[in-house]
N, C-alpha and C positions, 0 to 999 in steps of 0.2 A: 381169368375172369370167372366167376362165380355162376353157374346156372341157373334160370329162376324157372320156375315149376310151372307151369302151362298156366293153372290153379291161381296161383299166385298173380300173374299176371293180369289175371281177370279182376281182381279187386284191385286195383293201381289208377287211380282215380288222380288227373289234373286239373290246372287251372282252378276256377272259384267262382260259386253259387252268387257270390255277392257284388255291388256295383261297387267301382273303387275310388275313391278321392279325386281322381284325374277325370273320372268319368263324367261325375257329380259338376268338378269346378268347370266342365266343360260345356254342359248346359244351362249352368247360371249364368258363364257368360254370352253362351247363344243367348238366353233371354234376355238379360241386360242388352245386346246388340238390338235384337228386334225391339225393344221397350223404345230407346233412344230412335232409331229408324220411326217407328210411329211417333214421336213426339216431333220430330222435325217434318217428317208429311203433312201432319196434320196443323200445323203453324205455317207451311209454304201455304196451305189448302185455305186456312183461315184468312193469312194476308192477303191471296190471290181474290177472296170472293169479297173482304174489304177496300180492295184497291189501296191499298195500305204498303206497296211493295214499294223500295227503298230505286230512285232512279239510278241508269249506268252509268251517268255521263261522267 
């Protein structure tokens, strides 16, 4: 195996500065989750204070 210089070492930089495709598509669909989550609270919340709720029997 090859030796690397102490030197060298030192500039050997991993990983990446940038956010990546998996990252991005993984908060569009946390938003999308919380968007729909608000939309159905807020239609329980509506029906509830119209008395508009559908009976169980």
């Amino acid at each position: 195996m090859k030796q690397i210089d102490k030197n060298v070492l030192d500039n050997i930089y991993g990983g990446t500065n940038t956010i990546s495709s998996t990252v991005i598509n993984a908060i569009t669909n946390l938003i999308k989750l919380l968007k729909d989550a608000g939309y159905s609270l807020g239609s329980g919340m509506r029906r509830i204070g119209e008395d508009k709720m559908c009976p169980l029997e």
